[in-house]
MARZA-321607 format. One record per residue (C-alpha): residue in one letter; x, y, z. Coordinates in steps of 0.05 Angstrom, whole numbers, plus 5000, padded with zeros to 4 digits. Each point is the difference from the previous one (the first is absolute). Layout:
<sites>
aXYZ;...
</sites>
This chain:
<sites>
x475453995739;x502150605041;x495950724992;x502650665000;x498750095078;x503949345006;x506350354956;x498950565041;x500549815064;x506349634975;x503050634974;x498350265071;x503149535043;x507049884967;x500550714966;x496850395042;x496250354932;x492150195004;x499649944921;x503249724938;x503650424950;x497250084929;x499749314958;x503149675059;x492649625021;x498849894925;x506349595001;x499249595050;x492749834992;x503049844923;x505349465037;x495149755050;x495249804934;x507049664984;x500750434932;x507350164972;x501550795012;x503150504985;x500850595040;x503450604965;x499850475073;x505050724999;x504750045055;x497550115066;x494149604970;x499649415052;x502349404958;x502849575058;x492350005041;x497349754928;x502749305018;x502050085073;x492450085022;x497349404952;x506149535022;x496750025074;x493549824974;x502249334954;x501749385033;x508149884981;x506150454978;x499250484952;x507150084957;x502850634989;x505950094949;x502950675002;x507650154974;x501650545061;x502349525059;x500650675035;x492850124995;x498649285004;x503050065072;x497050635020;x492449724994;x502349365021;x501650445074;x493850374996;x494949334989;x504049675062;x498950605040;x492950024990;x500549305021;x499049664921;x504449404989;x503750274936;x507149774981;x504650044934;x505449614960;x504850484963;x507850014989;x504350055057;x496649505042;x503849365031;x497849364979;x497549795067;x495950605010;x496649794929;x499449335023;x495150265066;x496450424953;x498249584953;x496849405047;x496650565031;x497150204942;x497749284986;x497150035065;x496250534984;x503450445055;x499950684953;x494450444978;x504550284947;x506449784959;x504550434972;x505249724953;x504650284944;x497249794929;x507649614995;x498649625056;x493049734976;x504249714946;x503549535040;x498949285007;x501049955074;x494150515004;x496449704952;x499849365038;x497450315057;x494850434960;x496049284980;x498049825070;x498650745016;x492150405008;x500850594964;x494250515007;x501850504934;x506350274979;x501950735000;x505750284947;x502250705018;x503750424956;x496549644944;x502350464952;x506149595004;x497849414961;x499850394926;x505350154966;x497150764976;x499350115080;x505850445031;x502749395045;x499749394967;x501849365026;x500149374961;x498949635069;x492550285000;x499049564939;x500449425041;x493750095047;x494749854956;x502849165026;x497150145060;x493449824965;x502849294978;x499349815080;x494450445009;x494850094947;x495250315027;x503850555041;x498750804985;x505550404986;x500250705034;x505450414953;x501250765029;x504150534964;x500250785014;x500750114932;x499649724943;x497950244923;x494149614963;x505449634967;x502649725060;x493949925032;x497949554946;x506549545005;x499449945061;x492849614992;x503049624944;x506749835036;x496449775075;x494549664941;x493750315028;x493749584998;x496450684986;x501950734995;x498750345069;x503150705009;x499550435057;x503850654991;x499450675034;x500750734973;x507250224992;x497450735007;x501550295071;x494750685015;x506150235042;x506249814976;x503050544946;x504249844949;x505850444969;x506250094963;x505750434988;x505050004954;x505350415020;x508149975021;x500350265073;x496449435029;x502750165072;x496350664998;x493949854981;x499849335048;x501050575050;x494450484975;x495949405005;x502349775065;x499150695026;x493050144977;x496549255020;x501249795072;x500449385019;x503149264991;x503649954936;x503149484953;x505150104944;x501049504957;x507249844965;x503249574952;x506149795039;x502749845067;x505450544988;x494350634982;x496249835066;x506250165044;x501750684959;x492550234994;x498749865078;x507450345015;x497650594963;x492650055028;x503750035064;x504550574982;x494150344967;x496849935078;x494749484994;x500249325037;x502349404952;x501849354999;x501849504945;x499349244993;x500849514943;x501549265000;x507049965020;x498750245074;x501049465050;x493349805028;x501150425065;x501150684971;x493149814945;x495649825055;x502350555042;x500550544944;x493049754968;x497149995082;x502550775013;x496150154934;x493949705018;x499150295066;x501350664974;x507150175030;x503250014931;x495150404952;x503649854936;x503049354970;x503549974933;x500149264976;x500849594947;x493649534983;x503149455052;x495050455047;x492550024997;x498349285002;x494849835057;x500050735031;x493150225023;x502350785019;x493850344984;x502350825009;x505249884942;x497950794976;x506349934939;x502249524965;x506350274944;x503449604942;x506950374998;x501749544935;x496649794948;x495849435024;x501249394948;x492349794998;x493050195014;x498449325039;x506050255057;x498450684987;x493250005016;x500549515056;x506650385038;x496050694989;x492349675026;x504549935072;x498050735009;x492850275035;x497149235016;x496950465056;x495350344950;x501950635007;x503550444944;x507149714979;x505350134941;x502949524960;x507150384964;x503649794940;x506350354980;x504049904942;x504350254934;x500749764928;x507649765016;x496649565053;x495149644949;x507349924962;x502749655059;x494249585017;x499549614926;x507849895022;x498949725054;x495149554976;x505049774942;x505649885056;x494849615043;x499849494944;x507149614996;x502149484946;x498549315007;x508049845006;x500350605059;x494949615030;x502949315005;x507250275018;x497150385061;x495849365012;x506049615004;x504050415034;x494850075063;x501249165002;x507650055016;x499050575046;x494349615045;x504949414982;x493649584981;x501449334956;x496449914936;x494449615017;x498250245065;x496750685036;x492449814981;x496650545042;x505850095045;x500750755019;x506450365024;x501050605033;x503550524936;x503650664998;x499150224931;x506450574998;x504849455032;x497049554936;x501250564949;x507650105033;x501949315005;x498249964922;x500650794980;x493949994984;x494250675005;x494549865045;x494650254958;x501749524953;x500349435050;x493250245022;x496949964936;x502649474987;x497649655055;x493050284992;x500149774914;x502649235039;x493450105041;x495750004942;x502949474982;x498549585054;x507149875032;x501150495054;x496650425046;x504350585037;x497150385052;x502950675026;x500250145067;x497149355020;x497949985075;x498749405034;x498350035080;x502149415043;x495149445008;x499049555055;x496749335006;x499049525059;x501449224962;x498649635073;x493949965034;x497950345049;x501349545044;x506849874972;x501850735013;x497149915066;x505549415017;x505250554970;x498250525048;x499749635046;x508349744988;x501250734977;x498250595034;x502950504946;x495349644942;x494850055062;x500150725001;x500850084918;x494049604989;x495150355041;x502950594974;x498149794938;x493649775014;x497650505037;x501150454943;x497949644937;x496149435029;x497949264993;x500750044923;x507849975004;x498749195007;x496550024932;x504050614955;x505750324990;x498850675028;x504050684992;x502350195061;x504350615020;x505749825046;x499350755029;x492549865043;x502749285029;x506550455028;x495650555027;x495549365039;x507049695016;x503450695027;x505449774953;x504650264935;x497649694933;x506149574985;x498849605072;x492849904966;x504049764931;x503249575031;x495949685045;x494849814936;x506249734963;x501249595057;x492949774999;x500749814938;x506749655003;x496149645055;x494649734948;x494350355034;x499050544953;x502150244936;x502050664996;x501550544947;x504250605008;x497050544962;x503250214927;x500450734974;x503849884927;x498849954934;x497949334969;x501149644939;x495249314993;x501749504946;x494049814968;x502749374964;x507249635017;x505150384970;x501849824921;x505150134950;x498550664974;x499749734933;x493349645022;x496750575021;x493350124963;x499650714988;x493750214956;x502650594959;x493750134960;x495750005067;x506450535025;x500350434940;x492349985004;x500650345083;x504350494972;x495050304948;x495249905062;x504750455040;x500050494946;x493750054979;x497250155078;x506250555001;x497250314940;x493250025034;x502550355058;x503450424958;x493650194972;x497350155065;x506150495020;x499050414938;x493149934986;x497650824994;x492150095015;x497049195017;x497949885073;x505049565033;x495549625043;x495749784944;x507049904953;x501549465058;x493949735010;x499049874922;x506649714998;x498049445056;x492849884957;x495250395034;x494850264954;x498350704982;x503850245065;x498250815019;x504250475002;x502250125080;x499350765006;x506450035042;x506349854955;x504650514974;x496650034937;x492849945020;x501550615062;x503350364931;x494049884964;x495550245051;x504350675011;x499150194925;x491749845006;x498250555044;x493750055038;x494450444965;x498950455053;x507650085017;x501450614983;x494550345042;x501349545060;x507650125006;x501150565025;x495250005052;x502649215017;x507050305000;x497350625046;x495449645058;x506549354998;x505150495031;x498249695068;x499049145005;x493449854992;x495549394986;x496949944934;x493449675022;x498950615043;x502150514952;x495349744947;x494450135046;x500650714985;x498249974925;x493049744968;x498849234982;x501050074919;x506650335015;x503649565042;x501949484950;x503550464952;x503550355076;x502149245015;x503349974934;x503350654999;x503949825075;x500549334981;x504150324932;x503450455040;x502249415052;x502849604934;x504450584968;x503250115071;x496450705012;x496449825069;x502149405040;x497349585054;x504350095068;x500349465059;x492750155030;x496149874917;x498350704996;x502050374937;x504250644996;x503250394948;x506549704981;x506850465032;x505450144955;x505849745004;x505750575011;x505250114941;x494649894953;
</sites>
């Protein structure tokens, strides 16, 4: 068995880390001893190096099963560039390129798996899966597998088979959230040998929470804006209120942007890249943002509508001050709001005869036969759906999502696929082809050069812009000439996709023979409702701390209160220091000029310096001094007009 310098030194080499987060060596020394685990880890908590790291020690693949294939991709580029065999199976993907990756994964070729919880369902896979080595498996967004979770998934059910072909294998599940409830279906669901829970403390020292109810919310994003420098993120409920609330930052003279789901890939990638690097210093987004973004100097993080649930709301506002350092998390809101939200939860929730008619309707548009389409996936523009049939797209949508749960369709927004590439000769057969071909020639190395040997053994994503740069030629001469190779049998090639994607689940049937469960629908709903009320209670709550409100909510026990959330700084203001009012004035005399407080305190004797810390540290609270860019503290100017 590996020891902790062993992890360590692991850690070192591919992540280029000294130390392990919190809980993170606990976990892995728990899936090493071949234990089932939980991990219940905050955003920003370091969930993907809980079975990353262990998956290089174990002989075989470990599985992962995740429900994000855009996350799913994104590690899968980061293991390969640290040189880890990692590869995934998700909708979208041609059947030859999930032919390669399964033998290689009988062949041991991967470290790690990732597949979609759908696809562990079917039997091709399952085939495969019996003459496998599988080292553990690793379920992220656990949460996902209980119905009183905020994401369920009916597919997540389905895992706990992986134990018919391997008995003794430990299951890793990870969630960044997830109430004692769910924590405790999740055990029961993935059937736990024994109950093994690692979770760490929602409460963040520096992150303060607060709310405001109130109409102008443009103004007061502003005031806040204006008063805490730095990178920012504004949440919204719709594609529509990102565009307006960026259009009117930018009128109001601070740098926006806005993204949401239905951006082509391009503009996402290059929108989400100018806000990372700090060239755009605000983005208002709907939640479609946040997943997989390590920015640690997020200094605001503002909900301009009311968030629907604690689990999103907590996780979207934890994206701000991973850095450490002091960081607002922002929720506005109105009572007309909370109207509009148990609305929208009702309209979210079609009727079982909606459901089948838009069911049948998306057959004849994709012209699929009854019968037919079992995990076939096809490129979809939802508003050319809705006008075909005159139909709304937010009803399509949820419609779609309510036909997820129940286990016939999967429809990914924005799906972005890069092209692949994958030598299917020898090398010496692509020798004999160079050698007869002197434009494949000149591809080939290309390619080779830049991604390497493993091209003979993978599909790779490849980016048709570097071979042209190598080549001194446009990208369409590069397009075609890897057609061409593949026309010519000595390749297969992919050209990379940047729609939307439906995936039949099942071959499509007669609507009448769907199998919607209404109870287990109804049941969601109330689920829905019940986490709305919840946050509801949080929004209007009038003297609790809103840290510890949060951290009760997700099980912690006896949390304290933070010390830095609206109504733990109000608090604070009304308890005034004991020796206040004879240290005020001469605090509010000697701070005319920036000065530091360690030195100042120097002046006065030992027993009085605590009651002096508390009387700046009051003043520093109610707004009355201030710290400016250098840390010292001054007396606060006035604003003119006031």
């Amino acid at each position: 068995m590996i020891d902790q310098q062993g992890l360590s030194d692991i850690l070192r080499k591919y992540w280029g880390h000294n130390s392990f987060r919190p809980n993170q060596r606990d976990i892995i020394f728990s899936i090493l001893a071949n234990q089932d685990t939980l991990a219940v880890l905050p955003t920003g908590g370091g969930k993907s190096v809980c079975f990353q790291v262990p998956a290089l020690v174990f002989e075989g693949t470990c599985l992962v099963i995740s429900p994000l294939i855009a996350l799913m991709r994104d590690q899968i580029d980061q293991l390969r560039q640290k040189g880890i065999a990692a590869a995934g199976l998700y909708s979208g993907l041609h059947q030859n390129e999930i032919e390669v990756v399964l033998e290689n994964f009988v062949n041991g070729h991967y470290k790690l798996l990732y597949i979609s919880p759908e696809r562990l369902q079917a039997g091709s896979f399952q085939e495969y899966l019996r003459h496998a080595k599988i080292s553990f498996v690793a379920i992220d967004e656990a949460h996902c597998i209980s119905q009183w979770g905020y994401d369920f998934r009916p597919s997540y059910l389905k895992i706990k088979t992986i134990r018919e072909f391997f008995p003794d294998c430990s299951f890793l599940a990870l969630t960044a959230s997830a109430t004692p409830k769910v924590q405790k279906d999740i055990q029961e669901k993935l059937e736990f040998r024994t109950r093994n829970i690692f979770q760490a403390s929602f409460l963040r020292s520096n992150l303060s929470f607060s709310v405001f109810n109130i109409e102008n919310k443009g103004q007061k994003m502003l005031e806040i804006l204006n008063a805490v420098p730095g990178s920012a993120v504004i949440y919204a409920q719709s594609r529509k209120s990102t565009s307006l609330w960026s259009s009117w930052l930018i009128q109001n003279g601070l740098d926006s942007d806005y993204y949401h789901a239905g951006l082509s890939h391009k503009d996402r990638d290059r929108k989400q890249k100018n806000w990372i690097e700090g060239k755009t210093r605000i983005l208002v987004a709907t939640n479609a943002f946040g997943m997989g973004i390590d920015k640690g100097d997020v200094r605001t993080v503002i909900h301009v509508e009311v968030p629907m649930h604690p689990e999103a709301y907590y996780q979207e506002a934890g994206r701000a001050g991973r850095d450490g350092n002091k960081a607002y998390a922002v929720a506005l809101f109105n009572y007309q709001e909370l109207k509009d939200a148990k609305k929208r939860i009702e309209f979210s929730f079609p009727t079982a005869n909606s459901i089948r008619s838009v069911y049948e309707k998306l057959g004849i548009y994709l012209k699929l036969a009854i019968g037919s389409g079992e995990l076939a996936s096809f490129d979809f523009d939802i508003e050319n759906f809705c006008r075909a049939f005159s139909l709304h797209p937010g009803s399509v949508y949820q419609t779609f999502r309510k036909l997820e749960i129940a286990g016939y369709l999967l429809f990914n927004e924005g799906f972005y696929q890069p092209s692949r590439f994958h030598f299917v000769v020898s090398s010496g057969g692509l020798y004999d082809a160079q050698v007869r071909n002197e434009k494949v020639e000149k591809v080939s190395k290309a390619l080779l050069r830049l991604y390497g040997g493993e091209l003979f053994s993978d599909f790779l994503p490849i980016k048709e812009s570097e071979i042209s740069v190598i080549l001194n030629t446009s990208v369409e001469a590069v397009e075609k000439a890897l057609s061409e190779m593949n026309a010519l049998g000595i390749a297969k090639y992919e050209l990379r996709a940047s729609n939307p994607q439906v995936t039949f689940l099942t071959a499509r049937l007669e609507p009448k023979n769907l199998d919607l469960d209404l109870e287990l629908l109804t049941q969601l709903k109330q689920n829905e409702l019940s986490r709305l009320a919840t946050m509801e209670e949080y929004l209007t709550m009038e003297k609790s701390c809103r840290s510890a409100f949060l951290a009760s909510y997700f099980g912690e026990p006896s949390p304290t209160d933070c010390g830095i959330c609206d109504h733990c700084l109000l608090k604070k203001r009304k308890e005034k220091p004991q020796g206040f009012d004879y240290f005020k004035p001469i605090v509010l005399k000697d701070f005319v000029e920036p000065q530091s407080i360690k030195e100042y305190e120097q002046r006065f004797r030992p027993v009085q310096r605590e009651e002096l810390k508390k009387t700046i540290s009051f003043l520093l609270d109610e707004e009355i001094l201030e710290l400016d860019s250098a840390g010292l503290v001054k007396v606060k100017a006035k604003k003119k007009g006031r």
